[in-house]
Each structure stands twice: as structure tokens, then as C-alpha cells.
MOPAC internal coordinates of N, CA, C and O (Angstrom, degrees):
PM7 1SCF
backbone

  N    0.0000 0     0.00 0     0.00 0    0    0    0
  C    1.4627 1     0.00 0     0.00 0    1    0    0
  C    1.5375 1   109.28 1     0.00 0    2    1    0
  O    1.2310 1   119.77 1   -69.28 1    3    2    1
  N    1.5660 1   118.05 1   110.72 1    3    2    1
  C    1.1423 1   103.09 1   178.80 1    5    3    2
  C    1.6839 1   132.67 1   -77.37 1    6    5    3
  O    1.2310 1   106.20 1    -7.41 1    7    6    5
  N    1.6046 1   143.24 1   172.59 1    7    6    5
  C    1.3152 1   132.44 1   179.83 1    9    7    6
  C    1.5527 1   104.39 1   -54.73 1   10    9    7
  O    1.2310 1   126.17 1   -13.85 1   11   10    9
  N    1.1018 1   105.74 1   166.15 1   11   10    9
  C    1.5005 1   126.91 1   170.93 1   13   11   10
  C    1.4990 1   104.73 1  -106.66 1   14   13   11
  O    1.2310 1   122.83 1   -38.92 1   15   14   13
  N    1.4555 1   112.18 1   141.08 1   15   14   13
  C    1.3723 1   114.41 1   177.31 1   17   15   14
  C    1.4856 1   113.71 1   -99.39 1   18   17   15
  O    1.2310 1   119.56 1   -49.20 1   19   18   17
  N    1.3704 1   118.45 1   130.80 1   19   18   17
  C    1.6643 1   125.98 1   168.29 1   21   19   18
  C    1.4451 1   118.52 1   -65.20 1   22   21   19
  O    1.2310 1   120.41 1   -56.87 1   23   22   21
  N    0.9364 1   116.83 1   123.13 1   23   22   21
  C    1.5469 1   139.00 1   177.42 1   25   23   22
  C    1.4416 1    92.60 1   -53.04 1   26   25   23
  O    1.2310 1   111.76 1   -58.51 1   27   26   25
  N    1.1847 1   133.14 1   121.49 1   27   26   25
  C    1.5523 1   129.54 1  -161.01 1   29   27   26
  C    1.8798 1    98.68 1   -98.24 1   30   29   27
  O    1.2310 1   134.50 1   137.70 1   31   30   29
  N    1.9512 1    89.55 1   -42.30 1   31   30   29
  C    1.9433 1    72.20 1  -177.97 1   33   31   30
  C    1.4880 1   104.12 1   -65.95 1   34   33   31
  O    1.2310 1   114.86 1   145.19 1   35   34   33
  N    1.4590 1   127.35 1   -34.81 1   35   34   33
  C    1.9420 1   107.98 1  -162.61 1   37   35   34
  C    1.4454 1    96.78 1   -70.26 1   38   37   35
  O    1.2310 1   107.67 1   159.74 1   39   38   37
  N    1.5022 1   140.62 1   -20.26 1   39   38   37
  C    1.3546 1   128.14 1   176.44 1   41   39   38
  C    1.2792 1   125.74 1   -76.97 1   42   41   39
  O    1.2310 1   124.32 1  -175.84 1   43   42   41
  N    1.4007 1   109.31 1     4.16 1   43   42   41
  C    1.5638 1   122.73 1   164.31 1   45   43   42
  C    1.4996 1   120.97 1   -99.15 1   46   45   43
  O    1.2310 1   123.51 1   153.23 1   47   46   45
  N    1.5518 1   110.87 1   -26.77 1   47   46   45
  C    1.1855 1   111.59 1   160.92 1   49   47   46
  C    1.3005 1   146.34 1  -106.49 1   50   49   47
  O    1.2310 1   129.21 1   179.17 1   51   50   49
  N    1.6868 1    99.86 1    -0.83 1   51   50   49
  C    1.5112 1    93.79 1   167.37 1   53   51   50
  C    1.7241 1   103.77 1  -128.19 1   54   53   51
  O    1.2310 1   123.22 1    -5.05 1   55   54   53
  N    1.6052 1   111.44 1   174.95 1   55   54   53
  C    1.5794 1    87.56 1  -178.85 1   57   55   54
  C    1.7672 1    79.48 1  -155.21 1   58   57   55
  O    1.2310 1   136.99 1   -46.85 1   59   58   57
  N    1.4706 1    84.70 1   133.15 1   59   58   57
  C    2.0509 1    95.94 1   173.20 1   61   59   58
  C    1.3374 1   122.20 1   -90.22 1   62   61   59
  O    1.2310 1   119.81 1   -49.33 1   63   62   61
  N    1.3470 1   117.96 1   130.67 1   63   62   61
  C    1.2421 1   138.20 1  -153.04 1   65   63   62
  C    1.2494 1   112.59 1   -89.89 1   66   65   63
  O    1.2310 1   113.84 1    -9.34 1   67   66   65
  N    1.5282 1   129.27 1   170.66 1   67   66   65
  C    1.7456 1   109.99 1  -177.19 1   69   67   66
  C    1.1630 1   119.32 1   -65.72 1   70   69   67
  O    1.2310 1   116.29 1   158.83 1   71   70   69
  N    1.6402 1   124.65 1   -21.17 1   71   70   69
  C    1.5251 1   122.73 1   179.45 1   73   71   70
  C    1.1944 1   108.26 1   -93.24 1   74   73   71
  O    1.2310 1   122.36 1  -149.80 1   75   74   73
  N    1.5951 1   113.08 1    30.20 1   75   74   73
  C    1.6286 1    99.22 1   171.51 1   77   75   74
  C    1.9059 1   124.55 1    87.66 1   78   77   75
  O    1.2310 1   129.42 1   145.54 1   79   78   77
  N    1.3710 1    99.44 1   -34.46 1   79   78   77
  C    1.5670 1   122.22 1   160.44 1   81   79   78
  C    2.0782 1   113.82 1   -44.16 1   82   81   79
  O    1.2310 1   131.73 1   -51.33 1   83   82   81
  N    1.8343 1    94.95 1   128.67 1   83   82   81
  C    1.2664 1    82.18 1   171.76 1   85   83   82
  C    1.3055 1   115.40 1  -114.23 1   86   85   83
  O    1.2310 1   116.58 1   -39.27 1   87   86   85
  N    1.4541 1   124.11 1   140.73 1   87   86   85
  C    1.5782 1   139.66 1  -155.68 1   89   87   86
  C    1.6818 1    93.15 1  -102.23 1   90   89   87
  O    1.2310 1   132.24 1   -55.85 1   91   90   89
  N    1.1785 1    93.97 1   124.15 1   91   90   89
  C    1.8031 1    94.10 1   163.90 1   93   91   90
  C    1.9124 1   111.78 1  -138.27 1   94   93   91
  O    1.2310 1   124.60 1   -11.20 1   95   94   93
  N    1.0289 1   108.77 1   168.80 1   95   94   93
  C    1.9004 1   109.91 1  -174.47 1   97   95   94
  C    1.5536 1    87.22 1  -107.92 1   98   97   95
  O    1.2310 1   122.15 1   -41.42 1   99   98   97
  N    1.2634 1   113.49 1   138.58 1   99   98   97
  C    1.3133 1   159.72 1   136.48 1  101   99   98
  C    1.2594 1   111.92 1   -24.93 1  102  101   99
  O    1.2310 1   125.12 1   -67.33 1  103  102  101
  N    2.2681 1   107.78 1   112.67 1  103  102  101
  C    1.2624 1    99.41 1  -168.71 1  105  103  102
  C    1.1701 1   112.27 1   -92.33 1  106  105  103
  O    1.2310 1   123.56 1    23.14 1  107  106  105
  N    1.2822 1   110.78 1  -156.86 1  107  106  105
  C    1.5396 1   117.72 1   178.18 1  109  107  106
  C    1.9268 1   109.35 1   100.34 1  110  109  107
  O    1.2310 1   121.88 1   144.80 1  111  110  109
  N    1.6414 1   114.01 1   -35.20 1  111  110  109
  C    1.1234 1   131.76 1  -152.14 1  113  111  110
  C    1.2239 1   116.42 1   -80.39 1  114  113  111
  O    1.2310 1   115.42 1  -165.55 1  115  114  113
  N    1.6724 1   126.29 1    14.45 1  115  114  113
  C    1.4349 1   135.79 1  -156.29 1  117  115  114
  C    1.7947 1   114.71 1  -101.94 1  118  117  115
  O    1.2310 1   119.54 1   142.18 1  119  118  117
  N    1.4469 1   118.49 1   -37.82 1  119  118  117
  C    1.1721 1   139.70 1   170.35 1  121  119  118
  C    1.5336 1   132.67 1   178.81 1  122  121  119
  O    1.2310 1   109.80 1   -11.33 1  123  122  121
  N    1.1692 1   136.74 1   168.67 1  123  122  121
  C    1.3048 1   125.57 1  -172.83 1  125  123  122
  C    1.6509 1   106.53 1    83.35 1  126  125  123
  O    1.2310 1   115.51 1  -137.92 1  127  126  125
  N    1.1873 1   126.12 1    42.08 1  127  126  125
  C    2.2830 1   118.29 1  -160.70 1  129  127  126
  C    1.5700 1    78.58 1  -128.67 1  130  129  127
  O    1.2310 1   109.45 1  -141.68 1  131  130  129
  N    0.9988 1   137.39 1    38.32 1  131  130  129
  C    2.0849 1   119.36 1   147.65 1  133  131  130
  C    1.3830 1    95.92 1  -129.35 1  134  133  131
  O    1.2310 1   116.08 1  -138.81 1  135  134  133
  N    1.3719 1   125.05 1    41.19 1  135  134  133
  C    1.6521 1   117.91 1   135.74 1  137  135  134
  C    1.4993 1    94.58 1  -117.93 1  138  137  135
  O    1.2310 1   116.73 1   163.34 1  139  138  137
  N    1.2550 1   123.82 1   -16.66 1  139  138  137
  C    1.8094 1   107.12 1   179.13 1  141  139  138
  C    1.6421 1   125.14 1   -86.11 1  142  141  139
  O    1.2310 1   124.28 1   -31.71 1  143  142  141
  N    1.3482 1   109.39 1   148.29 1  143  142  141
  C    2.0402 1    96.68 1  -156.26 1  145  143  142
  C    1.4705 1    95.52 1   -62.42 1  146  145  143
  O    1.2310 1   119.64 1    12.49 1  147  146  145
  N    1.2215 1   118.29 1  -167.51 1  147  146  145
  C    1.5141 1   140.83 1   175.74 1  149  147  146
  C    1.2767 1   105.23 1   -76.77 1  150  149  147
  O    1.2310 1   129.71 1   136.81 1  151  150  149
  N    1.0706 1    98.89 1   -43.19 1  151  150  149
  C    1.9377 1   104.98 1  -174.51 1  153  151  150
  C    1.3936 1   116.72 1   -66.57 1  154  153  151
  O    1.2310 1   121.72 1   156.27 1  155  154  153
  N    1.3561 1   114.32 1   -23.73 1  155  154  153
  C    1.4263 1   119.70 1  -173.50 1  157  155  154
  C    1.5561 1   105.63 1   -93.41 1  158  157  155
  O    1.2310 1   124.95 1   145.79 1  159  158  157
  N    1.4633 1   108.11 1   -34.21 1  159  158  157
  C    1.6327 1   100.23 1   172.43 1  161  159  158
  C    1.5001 1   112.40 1   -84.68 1  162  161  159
  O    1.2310 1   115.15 1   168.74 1  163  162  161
  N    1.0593 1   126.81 1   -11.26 1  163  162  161
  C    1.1572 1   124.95 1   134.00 1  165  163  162
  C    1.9315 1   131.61 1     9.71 1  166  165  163
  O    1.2310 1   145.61 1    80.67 1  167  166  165
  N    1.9483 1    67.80 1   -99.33 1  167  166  165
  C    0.9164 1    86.18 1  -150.21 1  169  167  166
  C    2.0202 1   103.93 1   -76.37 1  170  169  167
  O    1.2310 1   134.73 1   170.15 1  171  170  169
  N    1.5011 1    89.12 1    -9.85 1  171  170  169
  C    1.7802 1    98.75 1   173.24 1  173  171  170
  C    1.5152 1   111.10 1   -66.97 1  174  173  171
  O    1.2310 1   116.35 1  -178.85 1  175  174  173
  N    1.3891 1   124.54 1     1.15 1  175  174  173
  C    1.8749 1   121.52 1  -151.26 1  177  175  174
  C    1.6555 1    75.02 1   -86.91 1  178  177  175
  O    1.2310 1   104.80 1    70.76 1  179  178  177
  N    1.0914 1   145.70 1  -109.24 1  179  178  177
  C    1.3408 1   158.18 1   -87.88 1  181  179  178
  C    2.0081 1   101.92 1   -87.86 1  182  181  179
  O    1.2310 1   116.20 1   -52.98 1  183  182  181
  N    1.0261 1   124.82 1   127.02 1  183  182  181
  C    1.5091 1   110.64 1  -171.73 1  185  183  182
  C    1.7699 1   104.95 1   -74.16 1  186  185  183
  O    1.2310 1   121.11 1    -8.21 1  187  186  185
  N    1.5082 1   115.47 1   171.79 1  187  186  185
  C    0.9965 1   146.85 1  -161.49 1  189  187  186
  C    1.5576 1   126.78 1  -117.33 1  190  189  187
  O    1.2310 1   111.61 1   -40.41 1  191  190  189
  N    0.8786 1   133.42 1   139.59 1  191  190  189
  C    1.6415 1   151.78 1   164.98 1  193  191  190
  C    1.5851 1   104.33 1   -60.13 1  194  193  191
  O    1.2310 1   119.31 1   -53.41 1  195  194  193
  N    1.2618 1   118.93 1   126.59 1  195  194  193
  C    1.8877 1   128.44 1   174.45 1  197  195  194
  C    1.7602 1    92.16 1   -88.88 1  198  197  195
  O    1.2310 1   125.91 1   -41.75 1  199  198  197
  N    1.5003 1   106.26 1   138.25 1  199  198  197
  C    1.1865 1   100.06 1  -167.07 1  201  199  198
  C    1.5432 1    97.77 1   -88.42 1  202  201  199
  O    1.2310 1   118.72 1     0.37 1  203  202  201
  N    1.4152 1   120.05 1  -179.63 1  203  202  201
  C    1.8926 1   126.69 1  -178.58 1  205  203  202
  C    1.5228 1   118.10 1   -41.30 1  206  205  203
  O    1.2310 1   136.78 1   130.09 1  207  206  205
  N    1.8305 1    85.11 1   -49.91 1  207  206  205
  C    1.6512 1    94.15 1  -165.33 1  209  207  206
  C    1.6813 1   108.82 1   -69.20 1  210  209  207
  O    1.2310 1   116.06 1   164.16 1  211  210  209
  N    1.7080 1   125.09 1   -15.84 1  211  210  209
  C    1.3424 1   111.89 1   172.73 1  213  211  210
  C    1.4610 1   111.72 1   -98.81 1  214  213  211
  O    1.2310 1   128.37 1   151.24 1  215  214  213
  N    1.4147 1   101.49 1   -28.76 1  215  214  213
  C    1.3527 1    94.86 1  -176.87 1  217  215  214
  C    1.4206 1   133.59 1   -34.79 1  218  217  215
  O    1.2310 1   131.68 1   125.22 1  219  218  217
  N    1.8741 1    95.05 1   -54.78 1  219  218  217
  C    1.9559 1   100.25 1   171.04 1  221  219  218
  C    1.3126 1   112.42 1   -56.29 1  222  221  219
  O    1.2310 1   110.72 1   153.96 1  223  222  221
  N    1.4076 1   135.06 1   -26.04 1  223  222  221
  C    1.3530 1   125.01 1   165.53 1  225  223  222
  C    1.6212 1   127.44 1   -53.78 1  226  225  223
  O    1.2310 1   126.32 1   129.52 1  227  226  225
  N    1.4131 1   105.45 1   -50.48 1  227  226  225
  C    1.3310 1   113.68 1   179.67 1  229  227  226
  C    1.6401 1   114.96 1   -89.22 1  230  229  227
  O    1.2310 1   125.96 1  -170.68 1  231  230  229
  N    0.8539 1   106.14 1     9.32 1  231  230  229
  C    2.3064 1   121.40 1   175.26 1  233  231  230
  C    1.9265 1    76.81 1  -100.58 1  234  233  231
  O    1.2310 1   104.55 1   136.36 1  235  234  233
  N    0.8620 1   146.14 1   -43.64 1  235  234  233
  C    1.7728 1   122.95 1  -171.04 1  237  235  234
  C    1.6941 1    91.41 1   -63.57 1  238  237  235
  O    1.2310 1   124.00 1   123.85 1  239  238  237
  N    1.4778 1   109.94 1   -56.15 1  239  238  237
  C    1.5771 1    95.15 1  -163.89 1  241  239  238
  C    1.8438 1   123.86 1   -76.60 1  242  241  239
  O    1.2310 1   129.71 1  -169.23 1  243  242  241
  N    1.1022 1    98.88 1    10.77 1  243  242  241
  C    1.5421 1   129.08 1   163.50 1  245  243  242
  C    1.3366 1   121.97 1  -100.97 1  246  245  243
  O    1.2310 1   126.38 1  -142.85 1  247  246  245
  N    0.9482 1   105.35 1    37.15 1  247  246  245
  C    1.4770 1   110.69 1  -173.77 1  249  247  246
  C    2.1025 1   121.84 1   -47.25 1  250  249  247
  O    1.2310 1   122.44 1   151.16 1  251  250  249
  N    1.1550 1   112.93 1   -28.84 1  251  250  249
  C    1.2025 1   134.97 1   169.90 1  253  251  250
  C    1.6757 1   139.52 1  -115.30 1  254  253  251
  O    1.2310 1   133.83 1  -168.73 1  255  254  253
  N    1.5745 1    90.87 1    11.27 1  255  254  253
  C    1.8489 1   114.59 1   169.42 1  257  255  254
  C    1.4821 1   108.68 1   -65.93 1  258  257  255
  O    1.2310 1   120.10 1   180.00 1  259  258  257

């Protein structure tokens, strides 16, 4: 059986946690944020939980997380 290869971009953007949970950062946050209020970047700073229904998508391209 040969290795499986990791999807290199989803291993830059998400990262699995000790309970198995996958952690991802909050988009929007890349460039273009002094027309968006304070409150909204805000509330974009702190990263986020991938919900069930993507998660099993992105655990295939993690094959070794």
C-alpha cells in the first residue's frame, strides 16, 4: 500500500487539536480591513472550530493529522 499524500495548502490552514477538533483562522483577515469597522475585525481576530459537515472533507486531505 503505497503513502498517501497531504494536501499541502489544507495543512497550512487548518491544524487538529488534541481532541481531534479542527482549528482554522477566520477569513476576511488578509488585506483590504480600513474600510471594515473595528468591531468586525474584532470580532474576526480569534480562530474558529470547522464545523462536522466540512470537517470529514478536510480529515481526507489530512490524511496523517
Amino acid at each position: 500500500m503505497p503513502k498517501l499524500k497531504t494536501n499541502r495548502s489544507a495543512a497550512k490552514r487548518f491544524k487538529i487539536t488534541k481532541t481531534g477538533k479542527l482549528k482554522k483562522r477566520s477569513a476576511s483577515r488578509g488585506h483590504i480591513l480600513g474600510k471594515m469597522a473595528r468591531k468586525t475585525k474584532r470580532k474576526l481576530r480569534g480562530s474558529s472550530y470547522v464545523s462536522d459537515s466540512d470537517a470529514k472533507k478536510i480529515r481526507r486531505l489530512l490524511p496523517y493529522g
